[in-house]
DSSP file (Angstrom, degrees, kcal/mol; ACC not computed):
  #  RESIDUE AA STRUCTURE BP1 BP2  ACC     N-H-->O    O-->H-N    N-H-->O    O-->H-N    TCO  KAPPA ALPHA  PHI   PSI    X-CA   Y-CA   Z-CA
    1    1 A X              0   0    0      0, 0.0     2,-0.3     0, 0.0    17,-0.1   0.000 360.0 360.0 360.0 155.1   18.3  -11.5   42.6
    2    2 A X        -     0   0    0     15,-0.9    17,-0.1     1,-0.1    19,-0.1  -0.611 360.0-113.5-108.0 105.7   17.4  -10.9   39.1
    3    3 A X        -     0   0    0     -2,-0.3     2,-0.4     1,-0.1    -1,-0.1  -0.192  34.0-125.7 -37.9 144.5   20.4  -10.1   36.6
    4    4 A X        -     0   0    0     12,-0.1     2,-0.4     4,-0.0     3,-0.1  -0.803  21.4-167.5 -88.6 122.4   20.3   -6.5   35.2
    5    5 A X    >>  -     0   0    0     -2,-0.4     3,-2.1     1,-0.2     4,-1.4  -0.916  29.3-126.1-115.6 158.9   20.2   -5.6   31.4
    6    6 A X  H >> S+     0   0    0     -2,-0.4     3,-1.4     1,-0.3     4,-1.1   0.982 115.5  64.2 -58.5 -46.7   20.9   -1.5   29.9
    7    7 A X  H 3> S+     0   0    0      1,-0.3     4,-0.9     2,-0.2    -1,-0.3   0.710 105.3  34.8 -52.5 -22.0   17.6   -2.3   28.2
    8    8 A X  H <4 S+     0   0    0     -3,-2.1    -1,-0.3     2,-0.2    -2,-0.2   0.634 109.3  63.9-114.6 -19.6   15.4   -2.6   31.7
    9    9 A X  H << S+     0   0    0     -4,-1.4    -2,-0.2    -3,-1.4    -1,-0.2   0.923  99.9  59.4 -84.7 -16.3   17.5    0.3   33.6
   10   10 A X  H  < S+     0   0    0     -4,-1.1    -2,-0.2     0, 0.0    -1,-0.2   0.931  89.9  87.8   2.7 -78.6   15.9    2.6   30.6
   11   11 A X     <  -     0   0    0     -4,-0.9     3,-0.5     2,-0.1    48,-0.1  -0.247  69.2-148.5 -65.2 134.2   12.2    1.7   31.6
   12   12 A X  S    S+     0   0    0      1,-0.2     2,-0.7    46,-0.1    -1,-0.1   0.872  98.3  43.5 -25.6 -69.4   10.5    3.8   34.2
   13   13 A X  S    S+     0   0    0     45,-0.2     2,-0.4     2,-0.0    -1,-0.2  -0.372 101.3  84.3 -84.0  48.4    8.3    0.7   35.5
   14   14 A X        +     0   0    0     -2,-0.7     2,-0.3    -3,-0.5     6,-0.1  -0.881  51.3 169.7-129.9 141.5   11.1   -1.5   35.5
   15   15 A X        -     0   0    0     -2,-0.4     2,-0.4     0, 0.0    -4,-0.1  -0.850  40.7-113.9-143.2 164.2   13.8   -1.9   38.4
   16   16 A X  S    S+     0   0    0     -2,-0.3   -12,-0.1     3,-0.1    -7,-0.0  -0.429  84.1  79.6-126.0  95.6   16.1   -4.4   38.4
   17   17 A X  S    S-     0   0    0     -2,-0.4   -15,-0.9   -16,-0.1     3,-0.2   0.432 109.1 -23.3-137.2-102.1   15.4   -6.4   41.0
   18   18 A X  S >  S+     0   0    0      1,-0.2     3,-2.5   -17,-0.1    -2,-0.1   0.555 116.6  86.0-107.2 -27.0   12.4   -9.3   41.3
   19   19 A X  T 3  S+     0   0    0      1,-0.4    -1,-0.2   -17,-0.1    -3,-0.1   0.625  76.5  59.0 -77.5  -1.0   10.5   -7.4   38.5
   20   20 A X  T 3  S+     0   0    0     -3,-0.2     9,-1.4     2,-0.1    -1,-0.4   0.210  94.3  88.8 -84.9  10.0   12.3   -9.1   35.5
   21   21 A X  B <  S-A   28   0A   0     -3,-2.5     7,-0.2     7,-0.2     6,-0.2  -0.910  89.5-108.4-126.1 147.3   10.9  -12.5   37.0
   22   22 A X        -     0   0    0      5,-6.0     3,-0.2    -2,-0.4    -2,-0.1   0.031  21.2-144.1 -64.3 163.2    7.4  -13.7   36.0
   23   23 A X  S    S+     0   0    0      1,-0.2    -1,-0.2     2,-0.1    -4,-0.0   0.651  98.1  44.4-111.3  -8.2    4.8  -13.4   38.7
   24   24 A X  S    S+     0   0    0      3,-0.1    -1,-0.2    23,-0.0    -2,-0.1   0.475 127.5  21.1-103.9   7.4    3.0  -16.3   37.9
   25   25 A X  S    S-     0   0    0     -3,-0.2    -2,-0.1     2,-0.1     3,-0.1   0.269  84.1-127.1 176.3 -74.0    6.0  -18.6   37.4
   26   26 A X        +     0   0    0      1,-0.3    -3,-0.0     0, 0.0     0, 0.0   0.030  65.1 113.3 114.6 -41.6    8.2  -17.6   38.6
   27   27 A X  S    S-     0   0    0     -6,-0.2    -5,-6.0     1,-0.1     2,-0.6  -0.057  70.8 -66.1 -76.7 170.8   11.0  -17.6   35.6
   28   28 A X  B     -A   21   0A   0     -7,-0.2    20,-0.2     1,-0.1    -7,-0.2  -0.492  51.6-126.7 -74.0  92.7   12.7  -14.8   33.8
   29   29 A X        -     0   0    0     -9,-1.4     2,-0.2    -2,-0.6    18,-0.2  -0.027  13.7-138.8 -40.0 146.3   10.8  -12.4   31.5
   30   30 A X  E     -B   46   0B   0     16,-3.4    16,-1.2     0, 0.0     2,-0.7  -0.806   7.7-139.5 -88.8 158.2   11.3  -11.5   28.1
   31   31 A X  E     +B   45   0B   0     -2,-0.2    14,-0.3    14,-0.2     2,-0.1  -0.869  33.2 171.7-113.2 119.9   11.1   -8.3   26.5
   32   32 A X        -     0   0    0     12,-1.9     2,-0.5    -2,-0.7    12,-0.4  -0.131  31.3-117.2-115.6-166.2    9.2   -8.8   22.6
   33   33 A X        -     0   0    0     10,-0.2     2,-0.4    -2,-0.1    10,-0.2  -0.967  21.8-131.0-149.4 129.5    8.2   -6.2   20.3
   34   34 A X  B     +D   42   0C   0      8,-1.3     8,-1.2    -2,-0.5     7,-0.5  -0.696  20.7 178.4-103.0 106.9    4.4   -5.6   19.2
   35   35 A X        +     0   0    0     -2,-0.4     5,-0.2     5,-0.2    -1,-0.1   0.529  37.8 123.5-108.5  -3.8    3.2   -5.2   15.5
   36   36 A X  S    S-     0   0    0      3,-0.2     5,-0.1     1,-0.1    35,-0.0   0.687  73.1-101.7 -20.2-158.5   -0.6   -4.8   15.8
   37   37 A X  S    S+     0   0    0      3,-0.1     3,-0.4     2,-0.1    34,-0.2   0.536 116.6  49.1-107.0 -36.3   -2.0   -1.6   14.3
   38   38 A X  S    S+     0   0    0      1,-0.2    29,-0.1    33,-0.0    30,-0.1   0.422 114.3  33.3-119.8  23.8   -2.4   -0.1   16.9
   39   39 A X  S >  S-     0   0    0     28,-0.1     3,-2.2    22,-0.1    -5,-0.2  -0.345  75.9-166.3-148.0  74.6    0.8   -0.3   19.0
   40   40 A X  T 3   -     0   0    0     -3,-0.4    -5,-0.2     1,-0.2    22,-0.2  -0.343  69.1 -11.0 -43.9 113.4    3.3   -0.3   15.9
   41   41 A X  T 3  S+     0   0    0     -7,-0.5     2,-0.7     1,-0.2    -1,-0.2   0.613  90.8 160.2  52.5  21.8    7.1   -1.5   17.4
   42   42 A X  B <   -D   34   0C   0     -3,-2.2    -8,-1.3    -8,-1.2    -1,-0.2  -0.816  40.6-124.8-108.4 143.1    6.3   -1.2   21.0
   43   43 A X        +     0   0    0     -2,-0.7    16,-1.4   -10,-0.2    15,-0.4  -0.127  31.3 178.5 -59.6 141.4    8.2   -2.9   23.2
   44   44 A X        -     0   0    0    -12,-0.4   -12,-1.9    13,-0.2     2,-0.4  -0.898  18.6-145.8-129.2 146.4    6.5   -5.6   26.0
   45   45 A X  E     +BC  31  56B   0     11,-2.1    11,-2.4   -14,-0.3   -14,-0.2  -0.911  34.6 147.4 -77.0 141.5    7.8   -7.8   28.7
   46   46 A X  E     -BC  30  55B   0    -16,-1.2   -16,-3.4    -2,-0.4     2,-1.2  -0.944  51.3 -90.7-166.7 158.4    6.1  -11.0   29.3
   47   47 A X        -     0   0    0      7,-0.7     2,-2.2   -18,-0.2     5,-0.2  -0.806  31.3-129.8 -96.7 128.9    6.9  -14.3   30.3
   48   48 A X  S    S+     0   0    0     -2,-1.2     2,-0.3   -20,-0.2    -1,-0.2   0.080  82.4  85.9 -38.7  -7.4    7.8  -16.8   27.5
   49   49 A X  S    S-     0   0    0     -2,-2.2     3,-0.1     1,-0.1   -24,-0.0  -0.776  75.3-138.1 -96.0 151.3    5.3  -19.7   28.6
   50   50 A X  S    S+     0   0    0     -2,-0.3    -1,-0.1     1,-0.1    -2,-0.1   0.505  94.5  53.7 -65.6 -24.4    2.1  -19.3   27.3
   51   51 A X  S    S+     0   0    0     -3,-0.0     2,-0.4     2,-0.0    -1,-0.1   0.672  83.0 101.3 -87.6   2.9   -0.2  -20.0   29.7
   52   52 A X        -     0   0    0     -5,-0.2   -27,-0.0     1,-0.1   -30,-0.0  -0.795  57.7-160.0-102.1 126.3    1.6  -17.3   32.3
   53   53 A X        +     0   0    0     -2,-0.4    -1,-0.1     2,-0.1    -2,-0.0   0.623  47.0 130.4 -71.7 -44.0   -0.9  -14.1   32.0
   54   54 A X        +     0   0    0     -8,-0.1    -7,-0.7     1,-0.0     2,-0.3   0.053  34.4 165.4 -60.3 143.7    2.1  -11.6   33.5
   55   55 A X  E     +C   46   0B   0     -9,-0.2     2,-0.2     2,-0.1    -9,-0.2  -0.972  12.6 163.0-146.3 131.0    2.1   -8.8   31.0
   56   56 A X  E     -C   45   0B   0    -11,-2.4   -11,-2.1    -2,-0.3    -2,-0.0  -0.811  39.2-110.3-159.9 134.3    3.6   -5.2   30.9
   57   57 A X        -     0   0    0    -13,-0.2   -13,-0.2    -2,-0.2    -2,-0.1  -0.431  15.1-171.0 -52.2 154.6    4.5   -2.5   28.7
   58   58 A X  S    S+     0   0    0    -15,-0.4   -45,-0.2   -26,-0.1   -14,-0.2   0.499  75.7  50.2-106.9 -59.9    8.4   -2.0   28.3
   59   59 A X  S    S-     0   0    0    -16,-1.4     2,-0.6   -48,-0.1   -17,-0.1  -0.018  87.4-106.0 -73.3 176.2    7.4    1.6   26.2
   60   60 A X        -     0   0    0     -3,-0.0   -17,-0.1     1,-0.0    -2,-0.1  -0.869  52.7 -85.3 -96.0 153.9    5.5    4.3   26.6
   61   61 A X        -     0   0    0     -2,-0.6     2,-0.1     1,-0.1     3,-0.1  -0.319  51.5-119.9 -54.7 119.4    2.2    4.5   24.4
   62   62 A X        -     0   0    0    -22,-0.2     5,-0.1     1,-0.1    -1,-0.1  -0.435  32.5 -95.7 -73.9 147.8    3.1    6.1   20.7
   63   63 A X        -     0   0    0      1,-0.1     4,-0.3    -2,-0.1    -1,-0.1   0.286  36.0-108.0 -24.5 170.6    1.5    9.3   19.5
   64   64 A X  S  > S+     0   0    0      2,-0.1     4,-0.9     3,-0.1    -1,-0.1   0.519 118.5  54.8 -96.8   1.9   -1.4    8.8   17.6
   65   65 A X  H  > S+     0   0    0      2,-0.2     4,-2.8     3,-0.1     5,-0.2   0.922 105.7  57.0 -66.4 -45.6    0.4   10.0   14.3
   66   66 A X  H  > S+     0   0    0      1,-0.2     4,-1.2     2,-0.2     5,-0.2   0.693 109.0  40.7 -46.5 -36.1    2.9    7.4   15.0
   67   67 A X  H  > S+     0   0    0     -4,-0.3     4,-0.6     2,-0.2    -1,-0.2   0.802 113.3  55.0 -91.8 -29.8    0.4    4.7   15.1
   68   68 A X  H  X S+     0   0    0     -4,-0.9     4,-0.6     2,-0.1    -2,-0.2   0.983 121.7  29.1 -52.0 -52.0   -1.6    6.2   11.9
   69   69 A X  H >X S+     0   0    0     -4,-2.8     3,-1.7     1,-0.2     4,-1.5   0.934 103.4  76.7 -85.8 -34.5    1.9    6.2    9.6
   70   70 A X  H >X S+     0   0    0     -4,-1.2     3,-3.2     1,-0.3     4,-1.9   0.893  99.2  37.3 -78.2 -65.6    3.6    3.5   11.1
   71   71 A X  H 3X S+     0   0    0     -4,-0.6     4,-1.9     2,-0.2    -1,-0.3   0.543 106.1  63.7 -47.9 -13.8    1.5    0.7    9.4
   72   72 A X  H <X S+     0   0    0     -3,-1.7     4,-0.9    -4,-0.6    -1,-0.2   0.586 103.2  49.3 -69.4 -17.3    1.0    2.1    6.3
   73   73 A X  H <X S+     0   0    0     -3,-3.2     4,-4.0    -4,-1.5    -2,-0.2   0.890 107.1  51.5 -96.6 -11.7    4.4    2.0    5.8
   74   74 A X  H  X S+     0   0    0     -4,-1.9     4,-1.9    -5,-0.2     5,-0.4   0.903 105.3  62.0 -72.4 -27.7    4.7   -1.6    6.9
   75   75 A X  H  X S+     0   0    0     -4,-1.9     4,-1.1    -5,-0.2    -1,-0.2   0.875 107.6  43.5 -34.0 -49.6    2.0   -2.1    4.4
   76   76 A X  H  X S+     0   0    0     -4,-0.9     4,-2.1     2,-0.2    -2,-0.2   0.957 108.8  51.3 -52.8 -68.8    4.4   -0.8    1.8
   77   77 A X  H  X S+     0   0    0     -4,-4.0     4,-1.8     1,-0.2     3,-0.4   0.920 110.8  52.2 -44.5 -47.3    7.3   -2.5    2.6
   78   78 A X  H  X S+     0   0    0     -4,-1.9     4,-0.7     1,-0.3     5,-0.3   0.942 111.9  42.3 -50.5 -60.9    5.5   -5.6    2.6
   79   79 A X  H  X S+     0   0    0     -4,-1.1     4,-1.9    -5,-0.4     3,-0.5   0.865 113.6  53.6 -58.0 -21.0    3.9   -5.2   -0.9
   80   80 A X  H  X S+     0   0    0     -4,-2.1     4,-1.6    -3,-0.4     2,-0.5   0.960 105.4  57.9 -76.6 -60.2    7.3   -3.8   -2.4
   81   81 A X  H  X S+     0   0    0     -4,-1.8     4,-0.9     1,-0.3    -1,-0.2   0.082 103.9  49.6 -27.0 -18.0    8.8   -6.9   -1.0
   82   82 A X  H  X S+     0   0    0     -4,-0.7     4,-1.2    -2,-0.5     5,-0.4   0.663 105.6  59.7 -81.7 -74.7    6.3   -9.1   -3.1
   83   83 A X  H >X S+     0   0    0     -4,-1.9     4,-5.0    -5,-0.3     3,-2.8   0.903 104.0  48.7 -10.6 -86.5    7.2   -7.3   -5.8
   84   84 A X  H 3X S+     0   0    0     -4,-1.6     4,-2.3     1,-0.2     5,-0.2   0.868 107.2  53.1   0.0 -90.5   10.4   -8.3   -5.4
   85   85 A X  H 3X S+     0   0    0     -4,-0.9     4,-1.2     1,-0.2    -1,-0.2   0.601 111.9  41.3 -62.6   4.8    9.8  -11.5   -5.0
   86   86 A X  H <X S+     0   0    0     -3,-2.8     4,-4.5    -4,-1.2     5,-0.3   0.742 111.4  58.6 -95.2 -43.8    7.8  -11.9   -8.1
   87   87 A X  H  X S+     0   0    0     -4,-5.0     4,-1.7    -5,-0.4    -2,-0.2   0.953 113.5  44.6 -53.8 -37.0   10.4   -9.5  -10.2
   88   88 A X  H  X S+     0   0    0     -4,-2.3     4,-3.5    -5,-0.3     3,-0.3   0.976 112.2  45.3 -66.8 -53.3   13.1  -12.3   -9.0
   89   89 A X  H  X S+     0   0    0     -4,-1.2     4,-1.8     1,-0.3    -1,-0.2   0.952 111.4  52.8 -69.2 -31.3   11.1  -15.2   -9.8
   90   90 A X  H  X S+     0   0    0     -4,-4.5     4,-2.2     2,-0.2    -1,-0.3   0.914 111.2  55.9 -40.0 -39.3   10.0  -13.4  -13.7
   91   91 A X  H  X S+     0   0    0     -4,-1.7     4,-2.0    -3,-0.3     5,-0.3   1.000 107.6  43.5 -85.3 -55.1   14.2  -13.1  -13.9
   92   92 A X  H >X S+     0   0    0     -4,-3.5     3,-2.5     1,-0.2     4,-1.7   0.844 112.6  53.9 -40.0 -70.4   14.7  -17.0  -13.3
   93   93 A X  H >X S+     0   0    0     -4,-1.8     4,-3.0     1,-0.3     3,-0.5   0.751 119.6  31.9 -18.6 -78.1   11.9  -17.9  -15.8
   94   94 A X  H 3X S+     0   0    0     -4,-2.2     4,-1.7     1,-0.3    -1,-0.3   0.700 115.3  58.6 -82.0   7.1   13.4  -15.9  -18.5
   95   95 A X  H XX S+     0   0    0     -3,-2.5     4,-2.7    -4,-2.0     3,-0.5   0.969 110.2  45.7 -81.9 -72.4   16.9  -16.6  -17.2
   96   96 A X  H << S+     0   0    0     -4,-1.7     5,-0.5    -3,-0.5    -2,-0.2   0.888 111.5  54.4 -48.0 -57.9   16.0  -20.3  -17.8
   97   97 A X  H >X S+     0   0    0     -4,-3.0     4,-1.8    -5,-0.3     3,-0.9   0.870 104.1  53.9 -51.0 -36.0   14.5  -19.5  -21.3
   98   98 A X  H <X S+     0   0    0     -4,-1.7     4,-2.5    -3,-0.5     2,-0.5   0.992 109.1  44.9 -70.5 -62.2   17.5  -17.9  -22.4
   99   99 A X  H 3< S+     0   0    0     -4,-2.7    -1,-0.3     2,-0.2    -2,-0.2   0.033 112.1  52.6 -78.4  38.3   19.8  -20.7  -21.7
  100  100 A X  H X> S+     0   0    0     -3,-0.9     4,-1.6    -2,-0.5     3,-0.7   0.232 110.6  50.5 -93.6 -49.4   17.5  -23.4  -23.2
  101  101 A X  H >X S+     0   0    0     -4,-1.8     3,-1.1    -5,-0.5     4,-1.0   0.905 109.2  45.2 -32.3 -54.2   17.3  -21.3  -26.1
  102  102 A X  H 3X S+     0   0    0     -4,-2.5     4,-0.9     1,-0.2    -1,-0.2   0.653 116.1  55.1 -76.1 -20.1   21.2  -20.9  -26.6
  103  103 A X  H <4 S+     0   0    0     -3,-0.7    -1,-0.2    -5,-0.3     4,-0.2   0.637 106.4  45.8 -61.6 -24.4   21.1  -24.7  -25.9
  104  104 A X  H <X S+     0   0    0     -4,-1.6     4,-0.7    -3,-1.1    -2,-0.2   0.596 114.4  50.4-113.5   5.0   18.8  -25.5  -28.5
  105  105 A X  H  X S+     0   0    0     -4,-1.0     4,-5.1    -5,-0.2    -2,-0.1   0.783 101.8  55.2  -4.1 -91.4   20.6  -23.4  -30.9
  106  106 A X  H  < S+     0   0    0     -4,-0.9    -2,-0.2     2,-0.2     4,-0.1   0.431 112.3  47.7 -70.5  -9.9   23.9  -24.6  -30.4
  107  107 A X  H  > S+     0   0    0     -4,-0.2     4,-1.3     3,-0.1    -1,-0.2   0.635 110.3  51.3 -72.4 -39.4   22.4  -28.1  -31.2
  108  108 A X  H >< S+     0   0    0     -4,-0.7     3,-3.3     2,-0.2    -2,-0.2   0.981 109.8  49.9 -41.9 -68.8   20.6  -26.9  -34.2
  109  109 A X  T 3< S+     0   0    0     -4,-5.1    -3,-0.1     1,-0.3    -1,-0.1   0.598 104.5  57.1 -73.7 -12.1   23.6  -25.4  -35.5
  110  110 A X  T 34        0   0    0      1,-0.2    -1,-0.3    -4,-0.1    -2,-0.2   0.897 360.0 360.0 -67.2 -19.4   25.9  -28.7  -34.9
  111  111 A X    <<        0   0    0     -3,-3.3    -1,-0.2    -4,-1.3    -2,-0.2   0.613 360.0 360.0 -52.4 360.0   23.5  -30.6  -37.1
C-alpha cells in the first residue's frame, strides 16, 4: 500500500491507497505545479518517467479571472527581475570604473 501525504488527503480524486502509484508503471506519482497561461499554479500528479501517459489534476480548475491576472503578473515579475539584473550588472561596471579611477589617481599623484 501506497504511503499517505496531508497533500493527497486534501484532493477530492485522490485516496490514499493504489492511486498515488502510476498506472502505467507502476511507480510512485509526483505532484508538479503547471505554469501555462492557461492553468496558472495548478497543481498535477503524474508519473516522473516520461514516456508514462498517467496524468491527473491535483486542483480544481481556476476561475477565469484567475487565469486572466495571474500571468500578467508573472509577466511583470519577470521583466522587473531583468531589470534587476541589468541595474546590478550597470552597478559593477561603474563600481569597477570608480576603483580604476582611484587607482589611476593614486598613481598619478605618487609621480
Amino acid at each position: 500500500m501506497a504511503s499517505c501525504s496531508a497533500t493527497n488527503v486534501r484532493s477530492s480524486n485522490l485516496t490514499c491507497t493504489e492511486d498515488n502509484l502510476c498506472h502505467s508503471c507502476g511507480g510512485k506519482r509526483i505532484i508538479q505545479a503547471s505554469w501555462t497561461a492557461a492553468n496558472p499554479g495548478r497543481r498535477f500528479i503524474s508519473c516522473p518517467k516520461n514516456e508514462c501517459d498517467d496524468f491527473g489534476w491535483f486542483d480544481p480548475p481556476m476561475c477565469n479571472r484567475s487565469t486572466q491576472i495571474i500571468p500578467g503578473l508573472l509577466r511583470k515579475i519577470n521583466r522587473l527581475e531583468g531589470n534587476l539584473m541589468a541595474c546590478k550588472a550597470r552597478e559593477r561596471k561603474l563600481w569597477t570604473a570608480v576603483v580604476v579611477s582611484w587607482v589611476l589617481i593614486a598613481i598619478v599623484w605618487c609621480l
